[in-house]
N, C-alpha and C positions, 0 to 999 in steps of 0.2 A: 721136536718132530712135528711137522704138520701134520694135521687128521686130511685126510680124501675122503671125501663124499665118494671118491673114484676109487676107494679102495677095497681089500678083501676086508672077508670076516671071519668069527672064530671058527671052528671045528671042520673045516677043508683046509687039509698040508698045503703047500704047494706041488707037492709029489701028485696028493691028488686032482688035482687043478691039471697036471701034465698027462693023468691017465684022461681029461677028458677026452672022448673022439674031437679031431679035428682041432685040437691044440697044442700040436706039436711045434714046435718054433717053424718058423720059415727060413727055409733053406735060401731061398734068395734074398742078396744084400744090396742095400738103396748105394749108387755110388759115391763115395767120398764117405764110406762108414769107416772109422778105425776100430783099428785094432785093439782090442783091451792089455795091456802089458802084464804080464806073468811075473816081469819082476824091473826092478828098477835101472835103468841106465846110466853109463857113465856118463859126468858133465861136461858139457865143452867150454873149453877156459876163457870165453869169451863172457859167460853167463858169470865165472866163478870171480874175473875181473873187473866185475860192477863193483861203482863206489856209489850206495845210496845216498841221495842229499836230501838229510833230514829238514822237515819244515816243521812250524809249533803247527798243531791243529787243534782247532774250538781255544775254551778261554784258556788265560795261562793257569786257570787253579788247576786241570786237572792234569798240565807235566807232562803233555804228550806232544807226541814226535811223531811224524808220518812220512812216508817216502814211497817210491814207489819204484820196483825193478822190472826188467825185461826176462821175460822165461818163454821158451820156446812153445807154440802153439800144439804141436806134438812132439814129447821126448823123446819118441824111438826115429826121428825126422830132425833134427837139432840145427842142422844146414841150410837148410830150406829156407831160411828168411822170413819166416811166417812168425813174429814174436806176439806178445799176449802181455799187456801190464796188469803189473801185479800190486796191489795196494795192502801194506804194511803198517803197523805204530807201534810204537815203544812209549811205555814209561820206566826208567828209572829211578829207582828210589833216593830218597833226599840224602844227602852226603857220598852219597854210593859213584863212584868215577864208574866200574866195570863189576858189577855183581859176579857172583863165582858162577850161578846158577840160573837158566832161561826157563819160562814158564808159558808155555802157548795156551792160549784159550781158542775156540772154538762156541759160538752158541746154536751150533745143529740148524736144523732146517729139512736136507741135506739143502742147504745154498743161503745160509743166514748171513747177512753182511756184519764181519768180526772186528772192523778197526775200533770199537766200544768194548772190548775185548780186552785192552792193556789199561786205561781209566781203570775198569769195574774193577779187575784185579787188584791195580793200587788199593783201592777203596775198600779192600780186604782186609781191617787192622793184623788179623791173627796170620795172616802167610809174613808177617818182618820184611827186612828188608837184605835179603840176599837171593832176592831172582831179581832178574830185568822182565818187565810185563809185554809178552808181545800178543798183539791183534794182528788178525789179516781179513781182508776181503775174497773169499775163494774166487778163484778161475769162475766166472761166468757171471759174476753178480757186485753190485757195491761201486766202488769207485776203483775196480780192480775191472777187465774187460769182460764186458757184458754180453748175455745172450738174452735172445727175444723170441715171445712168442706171440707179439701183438697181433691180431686181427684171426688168430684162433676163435673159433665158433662159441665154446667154452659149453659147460653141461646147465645151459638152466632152466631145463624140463623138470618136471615134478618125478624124481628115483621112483615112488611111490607107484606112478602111474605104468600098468603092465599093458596099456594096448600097445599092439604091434607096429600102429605108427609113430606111437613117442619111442616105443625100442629103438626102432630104425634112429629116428633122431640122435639118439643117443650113442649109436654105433655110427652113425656118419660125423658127429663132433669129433669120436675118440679117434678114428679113422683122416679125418683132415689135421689134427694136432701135427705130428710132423712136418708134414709139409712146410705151413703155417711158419714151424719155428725152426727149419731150418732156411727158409728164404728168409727170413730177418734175423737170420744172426753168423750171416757172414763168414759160412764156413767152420766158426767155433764150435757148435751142437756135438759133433761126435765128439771132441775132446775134452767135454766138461764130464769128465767123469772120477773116481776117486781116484785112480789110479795115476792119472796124469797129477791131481789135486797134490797127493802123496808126496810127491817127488816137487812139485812146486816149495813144499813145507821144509824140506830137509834144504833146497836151494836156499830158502831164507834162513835155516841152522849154519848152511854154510858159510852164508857172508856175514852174518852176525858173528861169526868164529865162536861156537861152541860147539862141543864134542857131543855132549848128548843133550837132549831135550826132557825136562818136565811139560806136565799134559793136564789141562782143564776142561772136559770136554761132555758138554752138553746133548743131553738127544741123539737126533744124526749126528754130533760130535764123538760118540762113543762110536759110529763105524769107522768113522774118518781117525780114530787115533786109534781102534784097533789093526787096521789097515796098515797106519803107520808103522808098530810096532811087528808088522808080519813083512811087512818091504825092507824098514831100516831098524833090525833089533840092534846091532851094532851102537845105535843111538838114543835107544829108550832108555830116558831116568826114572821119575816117579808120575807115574800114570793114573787118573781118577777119571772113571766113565760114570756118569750121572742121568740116570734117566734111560735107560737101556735099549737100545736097537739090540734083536738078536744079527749079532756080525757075523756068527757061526755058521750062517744059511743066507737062504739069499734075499733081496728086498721084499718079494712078495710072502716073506713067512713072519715080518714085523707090522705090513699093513693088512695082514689076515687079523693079524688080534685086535685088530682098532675099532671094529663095532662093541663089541662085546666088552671090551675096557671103559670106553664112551657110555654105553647102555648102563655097564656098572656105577663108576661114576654118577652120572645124572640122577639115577633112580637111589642108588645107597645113599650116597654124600649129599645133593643139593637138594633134591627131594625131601628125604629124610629131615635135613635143617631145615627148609624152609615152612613144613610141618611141626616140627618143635617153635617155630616163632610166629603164626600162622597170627598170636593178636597183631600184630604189626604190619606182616607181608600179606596178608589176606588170600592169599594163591591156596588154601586146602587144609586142611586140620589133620589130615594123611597123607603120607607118600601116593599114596593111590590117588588122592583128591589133587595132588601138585600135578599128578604126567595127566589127569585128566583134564585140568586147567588146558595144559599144553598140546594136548590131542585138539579138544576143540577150538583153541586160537587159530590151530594152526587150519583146521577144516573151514574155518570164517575166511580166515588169508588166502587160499587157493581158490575159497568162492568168489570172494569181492577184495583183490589186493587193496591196502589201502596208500595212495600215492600221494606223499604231503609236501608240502614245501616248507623248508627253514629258514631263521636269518632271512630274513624278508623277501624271500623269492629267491636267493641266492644259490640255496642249497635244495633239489629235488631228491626224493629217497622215496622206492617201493619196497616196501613191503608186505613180502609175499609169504608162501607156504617155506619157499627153500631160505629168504634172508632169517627166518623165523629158525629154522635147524641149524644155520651157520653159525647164528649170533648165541645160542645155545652152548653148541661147541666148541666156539671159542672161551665161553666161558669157564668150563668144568678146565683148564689148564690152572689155575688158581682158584684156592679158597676166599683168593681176597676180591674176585672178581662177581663171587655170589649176589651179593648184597645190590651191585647194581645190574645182573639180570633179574634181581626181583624184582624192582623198582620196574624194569623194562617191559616185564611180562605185565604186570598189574598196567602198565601205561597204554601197551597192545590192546588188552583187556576193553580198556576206554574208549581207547580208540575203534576197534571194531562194534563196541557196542553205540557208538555216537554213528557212524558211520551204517549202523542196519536200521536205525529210529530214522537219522534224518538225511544219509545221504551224505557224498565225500563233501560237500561245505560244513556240513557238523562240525564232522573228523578234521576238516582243516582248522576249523575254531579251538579244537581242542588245541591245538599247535600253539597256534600263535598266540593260547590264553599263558605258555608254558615259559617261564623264565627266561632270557638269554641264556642264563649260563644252564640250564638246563637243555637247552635247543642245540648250543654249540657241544653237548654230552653227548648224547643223541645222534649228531653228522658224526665225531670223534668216531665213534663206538661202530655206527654203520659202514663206516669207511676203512675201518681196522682188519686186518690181516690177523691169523691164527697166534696167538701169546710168542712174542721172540720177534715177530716182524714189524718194521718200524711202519707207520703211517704212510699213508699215501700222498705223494706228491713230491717223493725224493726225486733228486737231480738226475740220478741214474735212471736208466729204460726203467719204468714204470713198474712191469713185470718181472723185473730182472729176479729175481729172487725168485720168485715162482716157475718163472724157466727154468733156473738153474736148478730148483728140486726135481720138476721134472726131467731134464736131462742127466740128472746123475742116477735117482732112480728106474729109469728103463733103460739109462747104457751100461750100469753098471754089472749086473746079473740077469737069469735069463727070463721072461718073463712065458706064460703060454699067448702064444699068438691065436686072435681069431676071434668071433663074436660069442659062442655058443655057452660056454664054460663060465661068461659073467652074466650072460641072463639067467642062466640054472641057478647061481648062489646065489644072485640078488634076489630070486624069489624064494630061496630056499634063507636064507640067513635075514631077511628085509622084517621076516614078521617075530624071529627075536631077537633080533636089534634093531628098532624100525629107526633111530635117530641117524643111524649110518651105515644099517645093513642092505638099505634098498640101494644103494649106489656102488652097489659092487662091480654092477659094472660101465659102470664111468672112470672107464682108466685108459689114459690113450696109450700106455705100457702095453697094452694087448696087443698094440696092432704097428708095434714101432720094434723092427727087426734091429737087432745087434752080433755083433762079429764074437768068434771067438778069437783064442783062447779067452779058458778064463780067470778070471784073479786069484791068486793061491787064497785058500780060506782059513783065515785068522784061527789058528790051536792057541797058542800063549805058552808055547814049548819052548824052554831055554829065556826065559823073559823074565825079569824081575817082577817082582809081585804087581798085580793091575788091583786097582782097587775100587769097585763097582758099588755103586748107590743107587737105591731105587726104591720111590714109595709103593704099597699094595696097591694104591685105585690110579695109579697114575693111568687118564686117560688114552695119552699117544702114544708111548709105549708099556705097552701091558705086562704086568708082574711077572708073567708067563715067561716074556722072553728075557726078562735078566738070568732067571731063573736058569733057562734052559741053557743061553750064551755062558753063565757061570759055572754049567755040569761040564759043556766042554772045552771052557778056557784053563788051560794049564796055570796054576801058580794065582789063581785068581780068589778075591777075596770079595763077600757081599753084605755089604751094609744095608740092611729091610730096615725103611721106616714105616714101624705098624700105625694104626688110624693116621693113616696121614694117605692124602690123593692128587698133590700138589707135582706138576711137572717141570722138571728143575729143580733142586735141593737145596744144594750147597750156596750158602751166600743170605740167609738169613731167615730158613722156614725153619730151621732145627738146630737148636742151641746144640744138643748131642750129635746131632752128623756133620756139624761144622767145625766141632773142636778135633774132631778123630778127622776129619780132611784135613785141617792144619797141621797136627800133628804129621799125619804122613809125608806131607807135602814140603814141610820144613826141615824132618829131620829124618825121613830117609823109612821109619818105624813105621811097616803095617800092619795089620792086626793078626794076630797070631790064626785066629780064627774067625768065621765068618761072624758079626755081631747083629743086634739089633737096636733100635734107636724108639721109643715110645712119640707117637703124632703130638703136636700143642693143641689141636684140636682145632675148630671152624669159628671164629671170633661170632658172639651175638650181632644181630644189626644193631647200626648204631643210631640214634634220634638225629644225632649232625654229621650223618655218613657226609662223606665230600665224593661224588662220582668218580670213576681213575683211580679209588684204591690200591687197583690190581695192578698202580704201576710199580707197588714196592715189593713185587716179588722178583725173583733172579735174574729172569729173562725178560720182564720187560724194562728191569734198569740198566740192563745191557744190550737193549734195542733203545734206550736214552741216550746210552753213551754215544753207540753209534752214529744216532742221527746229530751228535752236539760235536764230532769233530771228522765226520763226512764233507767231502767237498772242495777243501781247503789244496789238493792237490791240480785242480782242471787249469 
């Protein structure tokens, strides 16, 4: 799940977000908005008559297949001629002609590009070999057809700042959003939503000819397979939701918890440890002396950005007050990513302190005194998207992924429309959780109307057991809401991994929640009852840390995969 700067915070519902004055939805609908579907449609045999023509993608070690089929740009419209490609992959396991058993992944977003999806899965010794691994690219993102939001204004005012004319700014960004991305994307915008998504997945059940589906599903993964199993229970196998959206309610009651998980996070976990190792990280001998570090960097960065070149003029980066809270929170998504925001803060450090004695050719000295392979960390790390998204400079629309999170979170549920109700929380919630409370209201969901009806909401009634994972401090989705989506998902089961605040589980942060997902996942057995799982804890720094650590947790070696057999379809 990405974090929004643009999002809610704890302790306002969404109920009460809708009691604000003047936040009632907007009755009036922009033209060409659809319809959200209530429930799934029949197919037309033209879609069902597709023969995929599988091609290898990336090297041959990692046994993967990719294809790519035609699905109707809206399903309740199947006539229309208006198709949408759709990008798929398969691995098959070694000796295996036709597995008994299909296993979809998802790695969340909502709009994470999945063809890295059936790799990572292979790469799973303990799932055997009687599923077929599939990946897919959702509707609107990847090498699957894309949506855009290029030339969006985007929020990069300081949240922080409460005069009346960065408000403004900030409501005319969230306010031009639409527009923006519905002129560059071609019509697609209203249909990237789950609902359409849903009925794309079972289309791919279809033509791969299997009756029900097994479910690996990450973050946003967990709405989109709870979704699933509310449209197509006919075809749920064994289902594992990781990392918890609450699906039971509607988007804005999963990014209400997001400062206050974020806030936790930072200050318990990274704080904390980098206080226990303080001879080495040098950032504070206290939790209090770490966020204090980090208050005043960031008061130096909003006074005097500091704007440096890399690789020899190649590469420009500022660095401001807001890169300084992004590169933060993208960090606290893994423990394994700690290690090199210390390094980064302690480097900020220098750098603003070179840059207040002598002025930005200091600070530039300080760069270019900085190793290659250090430099090229540094562009890496700046240029990175939140834990799950692959780097920048993929072959698809740029933003494609980021449009498509936006487009499924403000089409998919209802959001309150209007300006009023996100400046009252941003200054009501900004000062206790200042890392991602002041941006509450940077959400262009505010001011972006959607149709009804709306999507029947996920119980877990008549469903084989689901099987939900979720660490305490995960910072994007908050304990709160497995929690709550677990009181009222029928038949549902939850695996707590305590000390532990790692986002994405399954796949090698926990020796104990990996063996009970294989279990499930191979042989049909879920836990009788809800379990828990004890954290490995925050590894010490290391003396020959290597930068990139964080790329051996779940989600970013399944934003590896992706980007190593993306492409291969154009």
């Amino acid at each position: 799940m990405k974090f929004r700067t643009l999002a809610a915070g704890l302790g306002i519902s969404a109920a009460a977000l809708l009691a604000i004055p003047g936040s009632g939805a907007s009755a009036s609908l922009p033209a060409g908005t659809a319809q959200v579907q209530s429930r799934p449609n029949d197919v037309a045999n033209r879609y069902l008559k597709q023969k995929p023509v599988w091609k290898q993608c990336g090297d041959p070690e990692y046994r993967t297949f990719c294809a790519k089929i035609a699905a109707p740009r809206d399903w309740s419209n199947q006539y229309a001629g208006n198709d949408i490609d759709l990008a798929i992959s398969k691995v098959t396991p070694t000796g295996k002609t036709r597995p008994s058993r299909v296993l979809f992944g998802n790695p969340g977003g909502p709009g994470g590009a999945g063809l890295g999806m059936a790799p990572y899965l292979a790469s799973q010794s303990g799932l055997g070999n009687d599923h077929l691994f599939v990946g897919f690219d959702p509707r609107g993102t990847g090498d699957s057809s894309n949506v855009s939001c290029q030339g969006a204004p985007g929020f990069t005012m300081d949240a922080r700042d409460r005069d009346s004319g960065n408000l403004d700014l900030i409501a005319a960004a969230g306010e031009l959003t639409r527009p923006y991305c519905d002129g560059q994307s071609r019509g697609l915008l209203p249909y990237v939503n789950t609902a359409q998504t849903v009925q794309d997945i079972d289309l791919i059940r279809q033509l791969l000819g299997y009756d029900k589906i097994d479910w690996l599903g990450y973050s946003g993964g967990t709405w989109l397979g709870a979704y699933y199993q509310t449209y197509f229970p006919a075809h749920v196998g064994r289902f594992v939701l990781d990392s918890n959206t609450d699906f039971t309610k509607p988007w804005s009651d999963t990014f209400v918890a997001q400062p206050q998980a974020f806030e936790r996070r930072f200050r318990e976990d990274f704080a904390t440890w980098a206080a226990e190792h303080d001879d080495q990280l040098k950032l504070g001998s206290s939790p209090r002396l770490v966020i204090r570090t980090y208050e005043r960097l960031r008061r130096e960065l909003k006074k005097q950005p500091a704007v440096e070149e890399f690789l020899d003029g190649s590469m420009k980066i500022t660095y401001d007050q807001n890169a300084l809270d992004q590169l933060i929170a993208a960090d606290m998504y893994t423990k394994m990513d700690f290690q090199s925001l210390a390094l980064d803060l302690a480097f900020f450090r220098e750098l603003t302190a070179a840059q207040l004695k002598g002025g930005p050719k200091a600070a530039q000295r300080k760069v270019d005194a900085l190793p290659l392979a250090r430099q090229q960390e540094l562009v890496r790390r700046a240029s990175r998207g939140p834990v799950g998204l692959p780097p920048a400079g993929q072959a698809f629309a740029d933003d494609a992924e980021n449009a498509t999170f936006t487009a499924v979170t403000c089409n998919d549920t209802p959001w309150p429309q209007g300006r009023e109700y996100g400046d009252q929380l941003a200054a009501e919630l900004g000062p206790k959780y200042p890392l991602l409370g002041w941006g509450m209201n940077e959400n262009p969901c505010f001011y972006w109307d959607r149709s009804a009806p709306e999507m029947p909401t996920p119980t877990g009634k008549g469903l084989p057991t689901t099987l939900m994972v979720q660490s305490v401090h995960d910072p994007a989705t908050n304990f709160s809401l497995a929690a709550s989506a677990h009181h009222r998902y029928a038949g549902s089961r939850l695996l707590t991994v305590t000390g532990e605040g790692d986002h994405g589980i399954y796949g090698g942060v926990n020796k104990c929640a990996d063996k009970l997902v294989n279990t499930f996942l191979t042989t049909g057995v879920a836990p009788a009852e809800d379990l828990s799982c004890k954290g490995e804890g925050i590894p010490a720094p290391s003396v020959s840390h290597s930068d990139g650590e964080g790329a051996g947790a779940p989600l970013y070696r399944i934003a590896g995969f992706t980007k190593a057999v993306s492409g291969y379809l154009r």
